[in-house]
Backbone bond lengths (Angstrom), bond angles and torsions (degrees), N, CA, C in turn:
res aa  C-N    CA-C-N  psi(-1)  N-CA   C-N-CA  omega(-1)  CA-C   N-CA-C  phi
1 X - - - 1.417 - - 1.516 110.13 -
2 X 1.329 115.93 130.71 0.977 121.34 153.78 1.951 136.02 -46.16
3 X 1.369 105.44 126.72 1.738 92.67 -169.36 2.084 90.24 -83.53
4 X 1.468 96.62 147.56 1.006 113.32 -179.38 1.655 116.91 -94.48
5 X 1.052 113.15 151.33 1.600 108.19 -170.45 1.496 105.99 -116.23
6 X 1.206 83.17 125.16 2.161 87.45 -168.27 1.637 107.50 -101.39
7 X 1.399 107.18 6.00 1.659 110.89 177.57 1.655 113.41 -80.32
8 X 1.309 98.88 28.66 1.889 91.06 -172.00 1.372 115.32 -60.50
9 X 0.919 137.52 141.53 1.651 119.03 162.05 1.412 106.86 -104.99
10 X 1.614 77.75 139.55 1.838 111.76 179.54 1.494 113.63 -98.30
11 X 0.910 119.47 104.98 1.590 151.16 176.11 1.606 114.71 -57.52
12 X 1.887 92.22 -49.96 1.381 89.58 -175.33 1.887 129.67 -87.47
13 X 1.682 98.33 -18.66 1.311 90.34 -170.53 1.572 98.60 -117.29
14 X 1.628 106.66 151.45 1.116 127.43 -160.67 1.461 105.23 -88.78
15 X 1.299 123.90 138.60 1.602 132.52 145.88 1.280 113.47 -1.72
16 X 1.273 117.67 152.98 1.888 120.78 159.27 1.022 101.03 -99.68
17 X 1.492 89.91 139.19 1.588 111.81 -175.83 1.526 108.78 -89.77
18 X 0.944 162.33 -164.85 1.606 152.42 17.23 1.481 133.60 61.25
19 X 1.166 100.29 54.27 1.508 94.99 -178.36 1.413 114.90 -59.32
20 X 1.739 122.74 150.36 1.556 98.82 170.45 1.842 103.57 -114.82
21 X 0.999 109.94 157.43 1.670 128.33 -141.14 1.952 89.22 -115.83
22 X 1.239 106.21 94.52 1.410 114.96 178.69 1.806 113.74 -96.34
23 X 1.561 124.32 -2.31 1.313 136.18 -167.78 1.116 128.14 -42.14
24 X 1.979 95.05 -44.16 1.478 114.94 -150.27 1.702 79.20 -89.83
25 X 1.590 134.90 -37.38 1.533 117.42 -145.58 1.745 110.10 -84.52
26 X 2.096 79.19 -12.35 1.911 76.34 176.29 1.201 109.60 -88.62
27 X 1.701 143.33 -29.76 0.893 151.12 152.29 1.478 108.79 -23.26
28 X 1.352 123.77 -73.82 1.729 129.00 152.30 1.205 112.74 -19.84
29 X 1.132 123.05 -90.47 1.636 126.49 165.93 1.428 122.30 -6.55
30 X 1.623 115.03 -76.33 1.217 133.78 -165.69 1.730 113.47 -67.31
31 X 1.324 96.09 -24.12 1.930 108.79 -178.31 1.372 110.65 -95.49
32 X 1.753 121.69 -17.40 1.191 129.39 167.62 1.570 105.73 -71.92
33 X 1.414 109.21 -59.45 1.141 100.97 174.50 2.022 139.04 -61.63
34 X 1.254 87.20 -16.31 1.506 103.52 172.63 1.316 112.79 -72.35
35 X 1.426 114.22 -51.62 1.447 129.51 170.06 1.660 122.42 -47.85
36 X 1.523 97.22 -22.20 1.816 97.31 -173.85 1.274 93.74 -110.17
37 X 1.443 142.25 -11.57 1.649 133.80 162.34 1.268 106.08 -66.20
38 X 1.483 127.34 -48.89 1.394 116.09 -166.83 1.201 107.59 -96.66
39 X 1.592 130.95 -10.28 1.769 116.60 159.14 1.711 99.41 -59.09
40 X 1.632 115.59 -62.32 1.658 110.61 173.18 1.849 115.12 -18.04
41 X 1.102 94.05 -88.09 1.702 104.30 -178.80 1.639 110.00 -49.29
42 X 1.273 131.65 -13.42 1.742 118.59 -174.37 2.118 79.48 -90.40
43 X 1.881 109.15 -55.67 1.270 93.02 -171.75 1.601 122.66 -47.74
44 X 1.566 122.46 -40.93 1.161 132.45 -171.70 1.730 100.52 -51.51
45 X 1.659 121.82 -65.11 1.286 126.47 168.62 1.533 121.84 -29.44
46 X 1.478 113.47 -43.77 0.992 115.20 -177.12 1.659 120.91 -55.93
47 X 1.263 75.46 -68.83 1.844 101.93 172.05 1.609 107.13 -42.61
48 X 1.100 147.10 -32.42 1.421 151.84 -175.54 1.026 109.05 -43.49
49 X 2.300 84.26 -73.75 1.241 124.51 -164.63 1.597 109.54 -52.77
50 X 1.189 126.41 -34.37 1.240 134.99 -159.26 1.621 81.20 -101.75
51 X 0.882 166.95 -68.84 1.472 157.97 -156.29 1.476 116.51 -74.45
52 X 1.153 89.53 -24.07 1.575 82.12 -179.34 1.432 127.57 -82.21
53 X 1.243 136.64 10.12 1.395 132.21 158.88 1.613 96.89 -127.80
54 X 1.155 123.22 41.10 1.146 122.39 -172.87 2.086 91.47 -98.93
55 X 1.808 106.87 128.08 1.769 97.89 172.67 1.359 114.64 -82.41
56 X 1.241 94.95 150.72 1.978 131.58 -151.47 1.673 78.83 -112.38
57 X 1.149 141.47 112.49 1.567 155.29 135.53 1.308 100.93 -34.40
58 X 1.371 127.32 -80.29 1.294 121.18 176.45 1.445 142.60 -46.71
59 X 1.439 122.40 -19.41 1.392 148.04 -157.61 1.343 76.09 -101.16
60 X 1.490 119.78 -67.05 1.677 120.14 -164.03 1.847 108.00 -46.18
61 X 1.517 99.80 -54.98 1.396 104.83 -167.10 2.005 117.53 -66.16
62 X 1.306 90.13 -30.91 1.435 108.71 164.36 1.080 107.85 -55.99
63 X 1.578 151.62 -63.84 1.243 170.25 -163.95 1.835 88.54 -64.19
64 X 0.871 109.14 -78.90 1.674 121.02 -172.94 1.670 98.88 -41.03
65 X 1.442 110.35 -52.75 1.650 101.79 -157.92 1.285 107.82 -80.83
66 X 1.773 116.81 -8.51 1.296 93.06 160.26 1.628 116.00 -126.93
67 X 1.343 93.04 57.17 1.700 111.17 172.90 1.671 94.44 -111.62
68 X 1.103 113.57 -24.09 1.578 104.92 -176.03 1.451 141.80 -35.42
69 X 1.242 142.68 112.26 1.561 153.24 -178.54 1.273 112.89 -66.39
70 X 1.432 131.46 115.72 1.518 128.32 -169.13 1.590 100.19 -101.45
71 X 1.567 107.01 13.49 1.556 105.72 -179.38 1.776 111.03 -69.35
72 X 1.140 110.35 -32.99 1.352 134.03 177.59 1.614 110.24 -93.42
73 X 1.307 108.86 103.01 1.960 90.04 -149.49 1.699 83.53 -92.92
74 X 1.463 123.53 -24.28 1.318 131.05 -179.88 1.625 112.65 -67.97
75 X 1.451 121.93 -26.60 1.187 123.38 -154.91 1.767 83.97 -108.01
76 X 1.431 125.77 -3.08 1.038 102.56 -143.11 1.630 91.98 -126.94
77 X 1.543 112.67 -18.64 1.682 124.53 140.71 0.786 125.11 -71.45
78 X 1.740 150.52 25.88 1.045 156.08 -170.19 1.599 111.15 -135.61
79 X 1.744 95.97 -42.50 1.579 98.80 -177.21 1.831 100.80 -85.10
80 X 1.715 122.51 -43.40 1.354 113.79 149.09 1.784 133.03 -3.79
81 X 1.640 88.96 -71.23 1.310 99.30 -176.46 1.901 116.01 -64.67
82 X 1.562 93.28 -37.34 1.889 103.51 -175.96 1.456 88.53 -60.94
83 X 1.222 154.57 -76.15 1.227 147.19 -110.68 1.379 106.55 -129.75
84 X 1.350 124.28 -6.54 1.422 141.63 154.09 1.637 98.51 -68.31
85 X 1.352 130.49 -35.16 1.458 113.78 -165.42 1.525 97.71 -83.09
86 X 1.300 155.64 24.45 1.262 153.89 -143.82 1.765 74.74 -114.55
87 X 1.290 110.33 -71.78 1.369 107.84 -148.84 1.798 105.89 -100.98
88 X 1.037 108.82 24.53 1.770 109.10 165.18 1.435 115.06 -64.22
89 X 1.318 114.16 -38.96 1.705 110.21 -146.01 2.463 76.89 -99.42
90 X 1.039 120.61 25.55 1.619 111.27 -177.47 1.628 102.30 -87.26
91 X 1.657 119.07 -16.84 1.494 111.71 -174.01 1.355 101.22 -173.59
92 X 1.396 127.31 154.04 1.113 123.36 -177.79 1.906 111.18 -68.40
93 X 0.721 96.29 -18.14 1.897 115.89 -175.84 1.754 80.59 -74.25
94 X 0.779 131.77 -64.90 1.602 140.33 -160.66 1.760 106.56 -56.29
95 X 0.861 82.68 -61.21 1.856 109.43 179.98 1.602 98.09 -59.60
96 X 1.173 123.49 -60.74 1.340 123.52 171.41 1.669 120.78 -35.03
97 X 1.467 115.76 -67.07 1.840 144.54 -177.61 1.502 81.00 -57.48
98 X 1.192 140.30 -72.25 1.578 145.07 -179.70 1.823 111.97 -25.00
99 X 1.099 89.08 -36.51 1.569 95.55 -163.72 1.884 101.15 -96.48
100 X 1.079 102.94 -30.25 1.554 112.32 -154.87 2.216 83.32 -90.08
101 X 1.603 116.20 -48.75 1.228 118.13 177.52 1.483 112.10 -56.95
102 X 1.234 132.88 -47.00 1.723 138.12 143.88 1.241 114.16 -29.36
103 X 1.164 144.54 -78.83 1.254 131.22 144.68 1.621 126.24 17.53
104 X 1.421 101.39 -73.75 1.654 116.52 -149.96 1.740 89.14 -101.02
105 X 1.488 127.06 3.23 1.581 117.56 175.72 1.937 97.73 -114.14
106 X 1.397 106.26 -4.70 1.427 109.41 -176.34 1.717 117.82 -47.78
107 X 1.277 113.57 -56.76 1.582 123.10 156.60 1.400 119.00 -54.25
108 X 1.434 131.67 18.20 1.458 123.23 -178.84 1.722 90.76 -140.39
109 X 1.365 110.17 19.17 1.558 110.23 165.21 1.562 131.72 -95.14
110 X 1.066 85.13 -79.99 1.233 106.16 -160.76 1.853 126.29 -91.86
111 X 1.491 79.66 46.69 1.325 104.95 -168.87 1.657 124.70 -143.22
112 X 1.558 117.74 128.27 1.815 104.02 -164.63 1.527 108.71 -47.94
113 X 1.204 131.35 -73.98 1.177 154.23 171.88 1.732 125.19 -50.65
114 X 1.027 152.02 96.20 1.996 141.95 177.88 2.028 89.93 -113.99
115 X 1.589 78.49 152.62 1.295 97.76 151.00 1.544 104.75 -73.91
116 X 1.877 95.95 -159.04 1.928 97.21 -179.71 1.383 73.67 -122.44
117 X 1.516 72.19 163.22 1.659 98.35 -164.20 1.147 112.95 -82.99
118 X 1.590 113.80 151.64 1.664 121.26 -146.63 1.945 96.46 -90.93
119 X 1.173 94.94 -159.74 1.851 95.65 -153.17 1.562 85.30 -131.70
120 X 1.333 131.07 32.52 1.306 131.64 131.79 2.139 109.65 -96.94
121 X 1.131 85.98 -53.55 1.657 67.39 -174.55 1.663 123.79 -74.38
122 X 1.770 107.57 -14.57 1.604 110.66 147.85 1.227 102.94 -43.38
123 X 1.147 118.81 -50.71 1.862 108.83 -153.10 1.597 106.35 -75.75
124 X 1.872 113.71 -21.21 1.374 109.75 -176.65 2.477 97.64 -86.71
125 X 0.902 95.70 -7.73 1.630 98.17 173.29 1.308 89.41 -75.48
126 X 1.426 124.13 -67.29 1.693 108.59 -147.12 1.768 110.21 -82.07
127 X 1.087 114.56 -9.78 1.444 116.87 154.19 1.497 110.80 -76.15
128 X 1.345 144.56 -38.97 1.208 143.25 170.62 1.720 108.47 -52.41
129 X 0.981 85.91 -73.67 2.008 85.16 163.81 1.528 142.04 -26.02
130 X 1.729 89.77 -51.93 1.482 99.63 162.70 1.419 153.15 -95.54
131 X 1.988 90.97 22.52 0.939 118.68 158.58 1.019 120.64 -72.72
132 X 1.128 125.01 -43.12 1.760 146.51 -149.74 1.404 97.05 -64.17
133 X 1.956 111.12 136.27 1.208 80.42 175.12 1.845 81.50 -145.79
134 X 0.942 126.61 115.42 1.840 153.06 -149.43 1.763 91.32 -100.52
């Protein structure tokens, strides 16, 4: 047998190159980023959980001011005024109706005996009310 000669040179095909291997940094990437969506969403849960039976002053007083009984027109300008002051200081418009609704319950104070209260300053309560916004 002839010995064969394995020194041929090849003209046509090129060297191996070097690939560069990017797998692992997107892998990194993609688990970093996975990792900071679901810390987000456990913190977001958290925060709910913990807020959510947490008492709202305003929600309460809201609830109260328009649970009010005008049978008691004395008891009933007094609790007005307590739970009407929650939301005065929310806008100058607010603060204003606050002052002008004080006003129109002033004669149902400070006095043993009131009539019930007349159906103009009802009408300045239920516009005061529907301002409110909790």
């Amino acid at each position: 047998m002839d010995k064969q000669n394995y020194d041929i040179p090849l003209h046509d095909i090129k060297p191996l190159l070097e690939v560069q291997e990017y797998s692992l940094y997107y892998l990194l990437g993609v688990s970093a980023l996975a990792a900071f969506v679901v810390g987000a969403v456990v913190y977001l849960l958290i925060k709910w959980f913990k807020n959510r039976n947490k008492f709202n002053i305003r929600k309460e007083h809201y609830r109260l001011l328009n649970a009010v009984s005008f049978s008691d027109a004395k008891r009933a300008a007094y609790d007005i005024t307590f739970y009407g002051s929650s939301f005065s200081d929310d806008s100058p418009r607010h603060n204003e109706m606050y002052k002008n609704l004080l006003s129109r319950l002033e004669p149902y104070k400070y006095k043993k005996s009131v009539d019930s209260i007349d159906s103009e300053a009802l009408a300045y309560i239920d516009l005061y009310r529907g301002m409110i916004d909790v």
